[in-house]
PyMOL Python script that loads the backbone (N, CA, C, O; Angstrom):
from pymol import cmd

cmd.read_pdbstr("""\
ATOM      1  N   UNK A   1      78.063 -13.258  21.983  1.00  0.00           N
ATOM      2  CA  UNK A   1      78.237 -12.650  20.679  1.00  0.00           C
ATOM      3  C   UNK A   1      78.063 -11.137  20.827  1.00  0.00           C
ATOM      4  O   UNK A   1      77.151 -10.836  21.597  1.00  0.00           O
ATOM      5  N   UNK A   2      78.852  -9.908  20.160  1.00  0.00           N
ATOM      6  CA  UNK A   2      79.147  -8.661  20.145  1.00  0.00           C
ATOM      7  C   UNK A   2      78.418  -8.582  18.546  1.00  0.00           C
ATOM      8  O   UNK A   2      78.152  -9.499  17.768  1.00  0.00           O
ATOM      9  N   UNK A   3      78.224  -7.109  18.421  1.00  0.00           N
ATOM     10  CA  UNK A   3      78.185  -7.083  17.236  1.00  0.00           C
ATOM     11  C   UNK A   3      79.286  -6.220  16.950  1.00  0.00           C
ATOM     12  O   UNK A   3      79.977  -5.786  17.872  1.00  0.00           O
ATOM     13  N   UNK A   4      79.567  -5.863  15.475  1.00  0.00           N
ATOM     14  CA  UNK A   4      80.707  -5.548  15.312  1.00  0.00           C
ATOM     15  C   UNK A   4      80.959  -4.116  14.668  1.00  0.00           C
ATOM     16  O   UNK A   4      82.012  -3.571  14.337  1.00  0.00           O
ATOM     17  N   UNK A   5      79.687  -3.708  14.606  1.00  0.00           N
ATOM     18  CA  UNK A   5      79.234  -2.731  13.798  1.00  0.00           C
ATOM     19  C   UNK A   5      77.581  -2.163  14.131  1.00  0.00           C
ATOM     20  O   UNK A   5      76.597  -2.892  14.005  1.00  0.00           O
ATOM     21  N   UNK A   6      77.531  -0.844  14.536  1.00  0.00           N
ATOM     22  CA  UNK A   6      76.020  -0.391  14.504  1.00  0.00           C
ATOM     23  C   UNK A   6      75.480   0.423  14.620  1.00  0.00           C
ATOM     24  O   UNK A   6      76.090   0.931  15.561  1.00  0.00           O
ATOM     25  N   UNK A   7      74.346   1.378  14.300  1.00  0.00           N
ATOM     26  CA  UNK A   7      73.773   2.413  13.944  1.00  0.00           C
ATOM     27  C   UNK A   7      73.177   2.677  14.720  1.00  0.00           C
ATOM     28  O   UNK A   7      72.758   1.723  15.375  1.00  0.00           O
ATOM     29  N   UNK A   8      72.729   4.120  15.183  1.00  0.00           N
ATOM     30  CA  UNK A   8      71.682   4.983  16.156  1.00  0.00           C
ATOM     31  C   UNK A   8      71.425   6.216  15.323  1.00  0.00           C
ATOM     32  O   UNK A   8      72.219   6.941  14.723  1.00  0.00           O
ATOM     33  N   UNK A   9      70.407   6.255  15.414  1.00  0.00           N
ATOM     34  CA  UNK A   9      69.401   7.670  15.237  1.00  0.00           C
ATOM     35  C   UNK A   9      68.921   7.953  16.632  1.00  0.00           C
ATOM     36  O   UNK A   9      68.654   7.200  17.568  1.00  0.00           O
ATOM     37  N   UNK A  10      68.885   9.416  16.481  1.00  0.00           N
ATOM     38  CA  UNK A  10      68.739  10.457  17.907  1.00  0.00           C
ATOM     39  C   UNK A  10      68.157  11.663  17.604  1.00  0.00           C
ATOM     40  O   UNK A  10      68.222  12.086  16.450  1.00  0.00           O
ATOM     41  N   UNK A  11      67.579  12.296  18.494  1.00  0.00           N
ATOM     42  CA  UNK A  11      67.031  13.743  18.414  1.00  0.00           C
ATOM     43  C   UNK A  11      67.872  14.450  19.685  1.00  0.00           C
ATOM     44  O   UNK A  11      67.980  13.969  20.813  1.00  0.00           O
ATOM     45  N   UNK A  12      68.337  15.489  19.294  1.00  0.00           N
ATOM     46  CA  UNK A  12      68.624  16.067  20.271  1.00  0.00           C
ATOM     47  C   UNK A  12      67.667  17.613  20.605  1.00  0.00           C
ATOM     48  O   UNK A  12      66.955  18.210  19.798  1.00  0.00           O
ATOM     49  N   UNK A  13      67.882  17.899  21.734  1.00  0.00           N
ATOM     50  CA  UNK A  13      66.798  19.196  21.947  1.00  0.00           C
ATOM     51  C   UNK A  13      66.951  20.657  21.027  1.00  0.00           C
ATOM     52  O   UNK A  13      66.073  21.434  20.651  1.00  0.00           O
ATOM     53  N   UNK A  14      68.135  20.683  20.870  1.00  0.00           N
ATOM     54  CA  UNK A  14      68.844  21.732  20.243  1.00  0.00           C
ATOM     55  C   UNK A  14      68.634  21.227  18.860  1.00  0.00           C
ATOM     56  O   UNK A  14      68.644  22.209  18.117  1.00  0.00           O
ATOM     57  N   UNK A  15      68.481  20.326  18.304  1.00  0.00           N
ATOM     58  CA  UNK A  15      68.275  19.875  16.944  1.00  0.00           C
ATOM     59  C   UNK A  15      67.361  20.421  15.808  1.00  0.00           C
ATOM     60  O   UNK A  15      67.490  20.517  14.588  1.00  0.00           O
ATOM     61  N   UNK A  16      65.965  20.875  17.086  1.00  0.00           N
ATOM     62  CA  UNK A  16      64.987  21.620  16.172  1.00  0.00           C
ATOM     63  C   UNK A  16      64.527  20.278  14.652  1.00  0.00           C
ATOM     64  O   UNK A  16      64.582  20.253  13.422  1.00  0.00           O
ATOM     65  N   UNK A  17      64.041  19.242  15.951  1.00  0.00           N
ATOM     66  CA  UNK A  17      63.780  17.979  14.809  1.00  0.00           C
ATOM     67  C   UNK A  17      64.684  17.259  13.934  1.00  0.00           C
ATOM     68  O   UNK A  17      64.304  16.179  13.482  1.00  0.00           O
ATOM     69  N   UNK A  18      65.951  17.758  13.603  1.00  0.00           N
ATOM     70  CA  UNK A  18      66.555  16.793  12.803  1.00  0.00           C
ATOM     71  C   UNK A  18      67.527  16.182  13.366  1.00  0.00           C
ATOM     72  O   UNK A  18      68.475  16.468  14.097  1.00  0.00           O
ATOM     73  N   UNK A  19      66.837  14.757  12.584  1.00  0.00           N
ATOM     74  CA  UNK A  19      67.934  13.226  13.795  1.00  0.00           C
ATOM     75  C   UNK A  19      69.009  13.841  13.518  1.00  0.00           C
ATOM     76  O   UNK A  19      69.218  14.688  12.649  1.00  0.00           O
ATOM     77  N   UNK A  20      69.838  13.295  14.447  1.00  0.00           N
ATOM     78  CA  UNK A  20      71.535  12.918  14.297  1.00  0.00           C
ATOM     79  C   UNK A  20      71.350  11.224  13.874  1.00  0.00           C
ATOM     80  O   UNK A  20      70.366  10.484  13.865  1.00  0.00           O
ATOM     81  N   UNK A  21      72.831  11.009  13.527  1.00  0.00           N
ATOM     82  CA  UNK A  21      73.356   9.666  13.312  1.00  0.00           C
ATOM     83  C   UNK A  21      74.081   9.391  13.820  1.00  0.00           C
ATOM     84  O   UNK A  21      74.837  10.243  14.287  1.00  0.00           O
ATOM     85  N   UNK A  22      74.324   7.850  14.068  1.00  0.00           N
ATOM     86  CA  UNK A  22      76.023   7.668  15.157  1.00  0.00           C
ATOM     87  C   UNK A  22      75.937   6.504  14.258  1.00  0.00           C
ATOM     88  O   UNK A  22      74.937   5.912  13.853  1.00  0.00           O
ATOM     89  N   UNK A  23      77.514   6.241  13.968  1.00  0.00           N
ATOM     90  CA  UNK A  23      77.913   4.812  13.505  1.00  0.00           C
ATOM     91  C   UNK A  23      79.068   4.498  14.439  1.00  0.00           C
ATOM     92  O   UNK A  23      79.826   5.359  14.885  1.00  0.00           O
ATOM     93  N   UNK A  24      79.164   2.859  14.770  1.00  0.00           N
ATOM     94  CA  UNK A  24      80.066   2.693  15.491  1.00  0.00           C
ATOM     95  C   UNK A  24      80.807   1.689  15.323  1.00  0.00           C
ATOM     96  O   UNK A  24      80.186   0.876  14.640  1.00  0.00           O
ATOM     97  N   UNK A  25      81.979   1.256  15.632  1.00  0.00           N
ATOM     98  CA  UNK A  25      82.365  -0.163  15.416  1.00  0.00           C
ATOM     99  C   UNK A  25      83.601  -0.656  16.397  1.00  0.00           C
ATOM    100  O   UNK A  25      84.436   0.085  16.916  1.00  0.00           O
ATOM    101  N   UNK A  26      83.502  -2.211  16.530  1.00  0.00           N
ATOM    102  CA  UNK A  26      84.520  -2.871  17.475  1.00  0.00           C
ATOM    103  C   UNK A  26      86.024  -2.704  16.584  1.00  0.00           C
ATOM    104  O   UNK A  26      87.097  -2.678  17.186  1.00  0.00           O
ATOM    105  N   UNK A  27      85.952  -2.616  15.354  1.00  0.00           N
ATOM    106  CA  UNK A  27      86.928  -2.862  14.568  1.00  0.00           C
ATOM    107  C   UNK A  27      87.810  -1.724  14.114  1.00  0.00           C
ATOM    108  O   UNK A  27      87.244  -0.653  14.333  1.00  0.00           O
ATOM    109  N   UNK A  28      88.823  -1.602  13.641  1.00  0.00           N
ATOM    110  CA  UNK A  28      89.368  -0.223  13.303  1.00  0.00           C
ATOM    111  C   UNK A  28      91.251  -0.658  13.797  1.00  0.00           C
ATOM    112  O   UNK A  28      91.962   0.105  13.142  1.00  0.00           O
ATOM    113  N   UNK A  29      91.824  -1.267  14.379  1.00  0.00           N
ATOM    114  CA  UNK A  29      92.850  -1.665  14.755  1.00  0.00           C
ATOM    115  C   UNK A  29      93.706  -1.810  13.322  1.00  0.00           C
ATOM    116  O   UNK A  29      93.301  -2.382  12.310  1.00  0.00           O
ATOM    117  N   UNK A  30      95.242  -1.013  13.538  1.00  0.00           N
ATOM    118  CA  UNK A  30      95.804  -0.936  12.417  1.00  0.00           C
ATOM    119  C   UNK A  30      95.671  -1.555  11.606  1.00  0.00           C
ATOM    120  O   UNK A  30      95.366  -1.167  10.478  1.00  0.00           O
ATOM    121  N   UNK A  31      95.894  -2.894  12.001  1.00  0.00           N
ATOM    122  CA  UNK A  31      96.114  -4.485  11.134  1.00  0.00           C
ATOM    123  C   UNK A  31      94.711  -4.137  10.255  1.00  0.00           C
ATOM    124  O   UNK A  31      94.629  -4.132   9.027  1.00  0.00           O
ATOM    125  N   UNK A  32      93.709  -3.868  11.154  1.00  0.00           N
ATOM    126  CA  UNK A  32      92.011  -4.351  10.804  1.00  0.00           C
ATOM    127  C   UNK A  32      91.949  -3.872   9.357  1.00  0.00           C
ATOM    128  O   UNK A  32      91.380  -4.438   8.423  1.00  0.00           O
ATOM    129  N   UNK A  33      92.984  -2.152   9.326  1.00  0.00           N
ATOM    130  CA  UNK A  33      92.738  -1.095   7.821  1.00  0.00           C
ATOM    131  C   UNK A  33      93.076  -1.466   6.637  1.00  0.00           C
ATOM    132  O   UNK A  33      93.098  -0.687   5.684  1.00  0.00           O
ATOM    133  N   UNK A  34      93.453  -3.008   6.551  1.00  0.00           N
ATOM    134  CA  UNK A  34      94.409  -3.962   5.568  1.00  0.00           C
ATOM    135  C   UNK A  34      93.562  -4.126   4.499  1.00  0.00           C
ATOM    136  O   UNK A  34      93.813  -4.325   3.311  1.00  0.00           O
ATOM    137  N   UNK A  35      92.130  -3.972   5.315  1.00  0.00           N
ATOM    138  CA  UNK A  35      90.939  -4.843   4.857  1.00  0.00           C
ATOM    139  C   UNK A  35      90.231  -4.150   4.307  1.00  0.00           C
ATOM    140  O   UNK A  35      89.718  -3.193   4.886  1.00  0.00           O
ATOM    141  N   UNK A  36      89.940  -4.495   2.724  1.00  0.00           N
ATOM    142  CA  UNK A  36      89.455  -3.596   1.670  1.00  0.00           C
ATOM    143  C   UNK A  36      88.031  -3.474   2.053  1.00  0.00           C
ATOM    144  O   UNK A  36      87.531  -2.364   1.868  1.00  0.00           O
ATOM    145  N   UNK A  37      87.173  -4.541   2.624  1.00  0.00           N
ATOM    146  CA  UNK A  37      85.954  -4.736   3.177  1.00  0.00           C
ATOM    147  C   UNK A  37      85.888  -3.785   3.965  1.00  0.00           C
ATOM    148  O   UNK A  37      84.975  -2.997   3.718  1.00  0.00           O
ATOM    149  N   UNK A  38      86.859  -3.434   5.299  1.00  0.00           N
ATOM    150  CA  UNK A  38      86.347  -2.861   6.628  1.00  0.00           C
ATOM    151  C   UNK A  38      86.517  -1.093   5.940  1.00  0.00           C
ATOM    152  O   UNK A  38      85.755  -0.208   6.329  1.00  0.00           O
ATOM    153  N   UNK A  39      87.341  -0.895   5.165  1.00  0.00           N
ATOM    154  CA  UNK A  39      87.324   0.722   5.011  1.00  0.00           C
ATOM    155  C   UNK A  39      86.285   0.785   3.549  1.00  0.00           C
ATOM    156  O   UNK A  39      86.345   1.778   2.824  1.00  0.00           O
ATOM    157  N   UNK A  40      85.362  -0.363   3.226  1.00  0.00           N
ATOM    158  CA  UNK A  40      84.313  -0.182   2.309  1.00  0.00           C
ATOM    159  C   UNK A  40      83.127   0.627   3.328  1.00  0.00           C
ATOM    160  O   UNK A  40      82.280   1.511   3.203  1.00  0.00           O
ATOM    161  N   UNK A  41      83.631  -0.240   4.349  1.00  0.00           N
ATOM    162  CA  UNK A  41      82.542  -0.299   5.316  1.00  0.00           C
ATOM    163  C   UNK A  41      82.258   1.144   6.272  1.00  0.00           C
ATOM    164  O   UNK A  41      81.188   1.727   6.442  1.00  0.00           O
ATOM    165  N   UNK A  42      83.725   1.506   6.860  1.00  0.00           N
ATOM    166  CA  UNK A  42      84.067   2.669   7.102  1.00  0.00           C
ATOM    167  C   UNK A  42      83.539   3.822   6.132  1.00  0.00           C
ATOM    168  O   UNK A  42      82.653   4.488   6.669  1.00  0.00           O
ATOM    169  N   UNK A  43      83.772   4.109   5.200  1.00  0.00           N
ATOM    170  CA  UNK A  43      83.285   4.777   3.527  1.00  0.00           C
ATOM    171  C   UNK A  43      81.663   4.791   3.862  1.00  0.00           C
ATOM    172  O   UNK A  43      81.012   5.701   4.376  1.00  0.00           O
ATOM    173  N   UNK A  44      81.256   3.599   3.445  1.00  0.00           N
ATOM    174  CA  UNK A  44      79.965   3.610   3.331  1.00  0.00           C
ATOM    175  C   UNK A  44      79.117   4.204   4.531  1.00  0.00           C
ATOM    176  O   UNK A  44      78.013   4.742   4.445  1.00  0.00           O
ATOM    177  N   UNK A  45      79.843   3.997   5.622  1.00  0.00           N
ATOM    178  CA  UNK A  45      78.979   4.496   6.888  1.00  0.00           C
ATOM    179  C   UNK A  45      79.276   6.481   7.782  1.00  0.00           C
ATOM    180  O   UNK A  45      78.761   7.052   8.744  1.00  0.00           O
ATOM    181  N   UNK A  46      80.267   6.835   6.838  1.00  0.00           N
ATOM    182  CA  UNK A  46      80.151   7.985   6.348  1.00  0.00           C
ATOM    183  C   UNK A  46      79.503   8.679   5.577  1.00  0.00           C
ATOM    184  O   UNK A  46      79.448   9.881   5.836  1.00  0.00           O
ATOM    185  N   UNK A  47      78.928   8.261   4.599  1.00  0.00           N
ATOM    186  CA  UNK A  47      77.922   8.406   3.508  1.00  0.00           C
ATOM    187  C   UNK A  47      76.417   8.537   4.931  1.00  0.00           C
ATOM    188  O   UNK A  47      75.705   9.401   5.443  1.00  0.00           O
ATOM    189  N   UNK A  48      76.593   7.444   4.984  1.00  0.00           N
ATOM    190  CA  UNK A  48      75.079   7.213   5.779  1.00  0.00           C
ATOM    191  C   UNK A  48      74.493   8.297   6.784  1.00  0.00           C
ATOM    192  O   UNK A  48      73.429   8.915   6.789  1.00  0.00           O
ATOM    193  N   UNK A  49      75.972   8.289   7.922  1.00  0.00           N
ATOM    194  CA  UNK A  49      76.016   9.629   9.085  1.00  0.00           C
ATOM    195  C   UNK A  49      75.671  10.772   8.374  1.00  0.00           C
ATOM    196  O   UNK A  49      74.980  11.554   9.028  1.00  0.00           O
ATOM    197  N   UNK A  50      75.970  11.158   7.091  1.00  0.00           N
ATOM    198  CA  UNK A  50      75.771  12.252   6.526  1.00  0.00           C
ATOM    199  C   UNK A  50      74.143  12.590   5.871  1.00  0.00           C
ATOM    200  O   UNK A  50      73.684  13.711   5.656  1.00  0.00           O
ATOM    201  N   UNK A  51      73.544  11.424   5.667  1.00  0.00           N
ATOM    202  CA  UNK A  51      72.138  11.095   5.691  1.00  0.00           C
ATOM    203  C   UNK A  51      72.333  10.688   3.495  1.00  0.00           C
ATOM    204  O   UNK A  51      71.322  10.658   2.793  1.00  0.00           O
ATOM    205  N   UNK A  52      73.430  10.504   3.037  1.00  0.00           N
ATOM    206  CA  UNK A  52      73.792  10.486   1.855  1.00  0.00           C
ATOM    207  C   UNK A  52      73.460   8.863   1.162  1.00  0.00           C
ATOM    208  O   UNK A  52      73.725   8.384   0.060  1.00  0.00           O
ATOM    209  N   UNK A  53      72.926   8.438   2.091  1.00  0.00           N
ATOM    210  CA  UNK A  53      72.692   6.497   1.269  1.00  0.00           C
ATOM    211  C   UNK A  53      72.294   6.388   0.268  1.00  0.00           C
ATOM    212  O   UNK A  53      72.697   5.444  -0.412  1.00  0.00           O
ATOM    213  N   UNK A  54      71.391   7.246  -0.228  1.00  0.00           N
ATOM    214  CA  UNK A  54      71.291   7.179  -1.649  1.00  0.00           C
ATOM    215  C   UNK A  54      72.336   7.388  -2.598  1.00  0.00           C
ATOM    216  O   UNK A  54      72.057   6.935  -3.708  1.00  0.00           O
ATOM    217  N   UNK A  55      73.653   8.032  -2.488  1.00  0.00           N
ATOM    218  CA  UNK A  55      74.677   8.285  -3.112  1.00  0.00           C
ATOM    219  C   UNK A  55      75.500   7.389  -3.001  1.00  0.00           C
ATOM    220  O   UNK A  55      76.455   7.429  -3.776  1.00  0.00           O
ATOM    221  N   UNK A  56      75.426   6.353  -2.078  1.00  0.00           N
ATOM    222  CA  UNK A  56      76.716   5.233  -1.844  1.00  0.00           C
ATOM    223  C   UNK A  56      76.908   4.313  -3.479  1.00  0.00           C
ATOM    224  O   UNK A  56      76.129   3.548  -4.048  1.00  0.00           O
ATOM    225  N   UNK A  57      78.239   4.786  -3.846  1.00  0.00           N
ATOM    226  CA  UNK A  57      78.694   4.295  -5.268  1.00  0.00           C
ATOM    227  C   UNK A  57      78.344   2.788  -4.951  1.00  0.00           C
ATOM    228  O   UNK A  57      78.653   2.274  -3.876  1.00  0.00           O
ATOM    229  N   UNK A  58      77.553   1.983  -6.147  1.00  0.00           N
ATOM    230  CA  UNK A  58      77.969   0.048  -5.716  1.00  0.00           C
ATOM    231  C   UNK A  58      79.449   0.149  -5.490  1.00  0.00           C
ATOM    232  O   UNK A  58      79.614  -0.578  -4.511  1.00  0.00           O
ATOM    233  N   UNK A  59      80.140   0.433  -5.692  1.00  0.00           N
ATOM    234  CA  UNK A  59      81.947   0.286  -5.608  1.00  0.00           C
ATOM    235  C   UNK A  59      82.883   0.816  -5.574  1.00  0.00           C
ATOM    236  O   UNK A  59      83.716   0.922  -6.473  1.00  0.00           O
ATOM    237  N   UNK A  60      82.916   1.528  -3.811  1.00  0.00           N
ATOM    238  CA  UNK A  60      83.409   3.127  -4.031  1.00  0.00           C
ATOM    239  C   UNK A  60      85.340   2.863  -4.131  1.00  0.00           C
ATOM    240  O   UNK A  60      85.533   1.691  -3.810  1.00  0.00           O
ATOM    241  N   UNK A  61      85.924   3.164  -4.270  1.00  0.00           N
ATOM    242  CA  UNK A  61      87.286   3.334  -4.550  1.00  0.00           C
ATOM    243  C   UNK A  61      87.828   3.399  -3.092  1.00  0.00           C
ATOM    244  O   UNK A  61      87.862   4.543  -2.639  1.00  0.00           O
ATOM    245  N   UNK A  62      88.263   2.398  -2.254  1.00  0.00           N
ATOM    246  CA  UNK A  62      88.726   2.462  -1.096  1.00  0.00           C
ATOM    247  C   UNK A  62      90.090   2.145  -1.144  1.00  0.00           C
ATOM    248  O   UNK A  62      90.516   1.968  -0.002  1.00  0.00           O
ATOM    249  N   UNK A  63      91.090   1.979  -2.159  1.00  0.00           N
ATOM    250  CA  UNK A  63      92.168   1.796  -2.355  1.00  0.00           C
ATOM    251  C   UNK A  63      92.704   2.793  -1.279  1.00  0.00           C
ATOM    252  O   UNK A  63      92.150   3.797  -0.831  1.00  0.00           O
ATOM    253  N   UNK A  64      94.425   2.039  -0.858  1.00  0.00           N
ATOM    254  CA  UNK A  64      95.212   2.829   0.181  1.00  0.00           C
ATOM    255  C   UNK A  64      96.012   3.626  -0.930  1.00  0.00           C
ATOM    256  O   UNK A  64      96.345   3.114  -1.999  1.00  0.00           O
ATOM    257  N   UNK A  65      96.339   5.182  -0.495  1.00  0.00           N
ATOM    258  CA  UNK A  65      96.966   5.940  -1.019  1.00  0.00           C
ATOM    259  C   UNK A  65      98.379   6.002  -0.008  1.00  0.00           C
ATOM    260  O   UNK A  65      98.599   6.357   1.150  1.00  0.00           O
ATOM    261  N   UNK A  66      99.386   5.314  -1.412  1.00  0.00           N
ATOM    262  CA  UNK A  66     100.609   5.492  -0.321  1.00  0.00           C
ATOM    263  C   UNK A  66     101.025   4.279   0.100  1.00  0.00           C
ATOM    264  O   UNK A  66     100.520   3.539  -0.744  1.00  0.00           O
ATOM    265  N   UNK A  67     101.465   3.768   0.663  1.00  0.00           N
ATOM    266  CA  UNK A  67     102.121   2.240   1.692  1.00  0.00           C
ATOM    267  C   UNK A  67     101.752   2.428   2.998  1.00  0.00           C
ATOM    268  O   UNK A  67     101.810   3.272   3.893  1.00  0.00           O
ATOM    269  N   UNK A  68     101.308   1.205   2.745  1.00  0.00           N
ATOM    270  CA  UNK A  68     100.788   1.059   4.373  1.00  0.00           C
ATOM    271  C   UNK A  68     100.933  -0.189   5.300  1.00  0.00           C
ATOM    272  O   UNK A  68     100.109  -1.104   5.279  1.00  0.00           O
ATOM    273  N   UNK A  69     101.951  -0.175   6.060  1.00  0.00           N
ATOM    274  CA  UNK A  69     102.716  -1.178   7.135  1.00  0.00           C
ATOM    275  C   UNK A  69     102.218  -0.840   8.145  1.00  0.00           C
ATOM    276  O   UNK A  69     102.829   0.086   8.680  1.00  0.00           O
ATOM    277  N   UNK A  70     101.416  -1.158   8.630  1.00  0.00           N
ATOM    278  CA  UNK A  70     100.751  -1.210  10.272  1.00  0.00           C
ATOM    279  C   UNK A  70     101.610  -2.248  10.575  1.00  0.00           C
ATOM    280  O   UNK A  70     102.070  -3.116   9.834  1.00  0.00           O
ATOM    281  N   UNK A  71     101.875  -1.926  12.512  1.00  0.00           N
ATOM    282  CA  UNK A  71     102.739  -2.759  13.343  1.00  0.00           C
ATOM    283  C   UNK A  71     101.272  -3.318  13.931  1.00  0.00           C
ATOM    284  O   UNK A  71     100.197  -2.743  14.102  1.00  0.00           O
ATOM    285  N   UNK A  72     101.792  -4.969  14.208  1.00  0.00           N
ATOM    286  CA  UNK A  72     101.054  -5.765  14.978  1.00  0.00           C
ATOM    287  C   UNK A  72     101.022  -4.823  16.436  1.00  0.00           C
ATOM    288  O   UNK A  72     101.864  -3.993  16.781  1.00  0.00           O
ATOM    289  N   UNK A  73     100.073  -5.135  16.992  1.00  0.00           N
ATOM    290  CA  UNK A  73      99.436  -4.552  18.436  1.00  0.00           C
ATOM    291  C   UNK A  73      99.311  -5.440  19.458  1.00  0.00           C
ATOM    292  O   UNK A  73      98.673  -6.458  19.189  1.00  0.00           O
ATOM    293  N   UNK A  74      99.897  -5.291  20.934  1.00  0.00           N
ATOM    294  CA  UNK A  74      99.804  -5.972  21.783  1.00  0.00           C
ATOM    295  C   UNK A  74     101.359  -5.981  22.475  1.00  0.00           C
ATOM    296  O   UNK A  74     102.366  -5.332  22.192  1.00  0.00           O
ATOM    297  N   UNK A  75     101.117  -6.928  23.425  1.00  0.00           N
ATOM    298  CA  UNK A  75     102.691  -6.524  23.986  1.00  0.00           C
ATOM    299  C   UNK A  75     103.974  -6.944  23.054  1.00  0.00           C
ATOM    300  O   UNK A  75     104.441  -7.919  22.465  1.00  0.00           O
ATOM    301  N   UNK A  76     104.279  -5.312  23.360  1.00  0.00           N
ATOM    302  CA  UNK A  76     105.487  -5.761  22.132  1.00  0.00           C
ATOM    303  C   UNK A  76     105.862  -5.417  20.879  1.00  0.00           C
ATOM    304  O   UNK A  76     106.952  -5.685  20.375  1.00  0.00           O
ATOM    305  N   UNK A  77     104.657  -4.616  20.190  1.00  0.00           N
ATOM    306  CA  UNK A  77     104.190  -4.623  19.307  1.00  0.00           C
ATOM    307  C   UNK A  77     104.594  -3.087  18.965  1.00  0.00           C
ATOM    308  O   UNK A  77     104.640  -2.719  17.792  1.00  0.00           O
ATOM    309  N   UNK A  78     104.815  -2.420  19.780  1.00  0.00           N
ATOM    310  CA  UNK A  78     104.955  -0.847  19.708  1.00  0.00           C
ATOM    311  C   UNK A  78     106.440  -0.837  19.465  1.00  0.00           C
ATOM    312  O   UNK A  78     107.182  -1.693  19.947  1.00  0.00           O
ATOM    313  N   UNK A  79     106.946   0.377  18.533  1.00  0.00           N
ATOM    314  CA  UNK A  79     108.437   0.646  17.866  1.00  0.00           C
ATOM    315  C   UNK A  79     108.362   1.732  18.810  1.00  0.00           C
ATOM    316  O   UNK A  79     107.633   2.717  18.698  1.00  0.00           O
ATOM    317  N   UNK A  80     109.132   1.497  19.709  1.00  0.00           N
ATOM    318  CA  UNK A  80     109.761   3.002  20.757  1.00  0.00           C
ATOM    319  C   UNK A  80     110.379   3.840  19.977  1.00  0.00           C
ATOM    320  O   UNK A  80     110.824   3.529  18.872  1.00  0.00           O
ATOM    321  N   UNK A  81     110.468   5.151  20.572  1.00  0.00           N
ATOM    322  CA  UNK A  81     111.226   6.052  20.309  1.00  0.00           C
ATOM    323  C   UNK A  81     110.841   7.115  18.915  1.00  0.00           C
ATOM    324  O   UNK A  81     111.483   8.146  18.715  1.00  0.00           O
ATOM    325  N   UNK A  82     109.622   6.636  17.964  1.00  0.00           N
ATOM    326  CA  UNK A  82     109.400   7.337  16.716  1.00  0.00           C
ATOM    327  C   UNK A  82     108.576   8.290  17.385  1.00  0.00           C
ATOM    328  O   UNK A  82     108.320   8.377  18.586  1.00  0.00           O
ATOM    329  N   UNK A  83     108.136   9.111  16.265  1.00  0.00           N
ATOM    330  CA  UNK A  83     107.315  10.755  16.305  1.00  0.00           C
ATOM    331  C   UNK A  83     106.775  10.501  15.039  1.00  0.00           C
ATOM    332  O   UNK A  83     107.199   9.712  14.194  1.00  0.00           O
ATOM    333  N   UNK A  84     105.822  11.226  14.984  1.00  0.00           N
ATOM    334  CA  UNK A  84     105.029  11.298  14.147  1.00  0.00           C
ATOM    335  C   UNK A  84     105.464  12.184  12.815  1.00  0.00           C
ATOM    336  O   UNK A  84     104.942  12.036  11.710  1.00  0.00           O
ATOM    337  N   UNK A  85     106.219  12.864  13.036  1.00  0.00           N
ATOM    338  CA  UNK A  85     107.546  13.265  11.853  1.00  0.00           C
ATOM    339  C   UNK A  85     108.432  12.221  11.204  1.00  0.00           C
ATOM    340  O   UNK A  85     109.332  12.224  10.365  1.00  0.00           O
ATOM    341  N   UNK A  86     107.767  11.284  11.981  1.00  0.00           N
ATOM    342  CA  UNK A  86     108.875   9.450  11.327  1.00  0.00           C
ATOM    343  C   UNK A  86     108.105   9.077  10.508  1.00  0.00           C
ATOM    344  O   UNK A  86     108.482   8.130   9.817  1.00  0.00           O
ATOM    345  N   UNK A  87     106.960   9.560  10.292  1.00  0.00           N
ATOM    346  CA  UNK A  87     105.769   9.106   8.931  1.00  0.00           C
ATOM    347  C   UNK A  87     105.956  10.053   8.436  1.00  0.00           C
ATOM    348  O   UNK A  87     106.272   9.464   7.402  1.00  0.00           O
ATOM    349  N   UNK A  88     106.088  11.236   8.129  1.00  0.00           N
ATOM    350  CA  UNK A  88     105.909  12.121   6.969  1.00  0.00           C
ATOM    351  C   UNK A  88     106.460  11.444   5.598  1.00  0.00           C
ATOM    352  O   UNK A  88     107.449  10.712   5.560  1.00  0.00           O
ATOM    353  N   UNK A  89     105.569  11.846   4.349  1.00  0.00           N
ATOM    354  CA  UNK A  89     105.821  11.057   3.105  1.00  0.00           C
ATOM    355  C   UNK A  89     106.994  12.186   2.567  1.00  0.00           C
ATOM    356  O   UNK A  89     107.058  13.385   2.838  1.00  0.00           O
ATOM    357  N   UNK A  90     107.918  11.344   1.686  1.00  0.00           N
ATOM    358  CA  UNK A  90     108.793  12.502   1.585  1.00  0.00           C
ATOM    359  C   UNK A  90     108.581  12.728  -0.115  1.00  0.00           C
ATOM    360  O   UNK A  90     109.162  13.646  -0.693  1.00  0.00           O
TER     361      UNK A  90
END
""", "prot")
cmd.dss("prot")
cmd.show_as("cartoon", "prot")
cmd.util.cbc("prot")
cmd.orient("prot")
C-alpha cells in the first residue's frame, strides 16, 4: 500500500525558524483532473502550504473553467504533431 497524498514540515537553515511546507501526491494525471474531489484536494492543500487552514472555504468552488478533454495516457495515448498553440482558447 502507497499513500496517495502527504504532508512535511521542515526548517531550513536560511529560514530563520519558520517551517516550510511540502504537499505531495501520486495523483495528478490528466484523466485524474476530471475529479471534482482530487482538485478539492489540490485547492485545499494550497491553502495549507501557505500556512492558510484556517481559511479553507467548507466548499471551495473547484469548478473547470472552460472544457476540458484530457487524452487517455499510456501507449498510444499521445496526439502527435500538436503545440501548445493547439490549445489556445479562441
Amino acid at each position: 500500500m502507497m499513500p496517495v497524498a502527504w504532508v512535511r514540515t521542515y526548517n531550513l537553515a536560511k529560514s530563520k525558524g519558520t517551517p516550510g511546507r511540502a504537499f505531495a501526491t501520486t495523483m495528478g494525471a490528466a484523466t485524474d483532473l476530471e475529479s471534482e474531489g482530487l482538485r478539492r484536494l489540490l485547492v485545499n492543500a494550497c491553502y495549507w502550504a501557505m500556512g492558510l487552514e484556517a481559511e479553507i472555504p467548507a466548499k471551495s468552488d473547484v469548478g473547470l473553467v472552460g472544457e476540458y478533454h484530457p487524452r487517455p495516457f499510456g501507449f498510444g495515448g499521445a496526439a502527435k504533431g500538436l503545440k501548445p498553440a493547439d490549445f489556445a482558447t479562441k
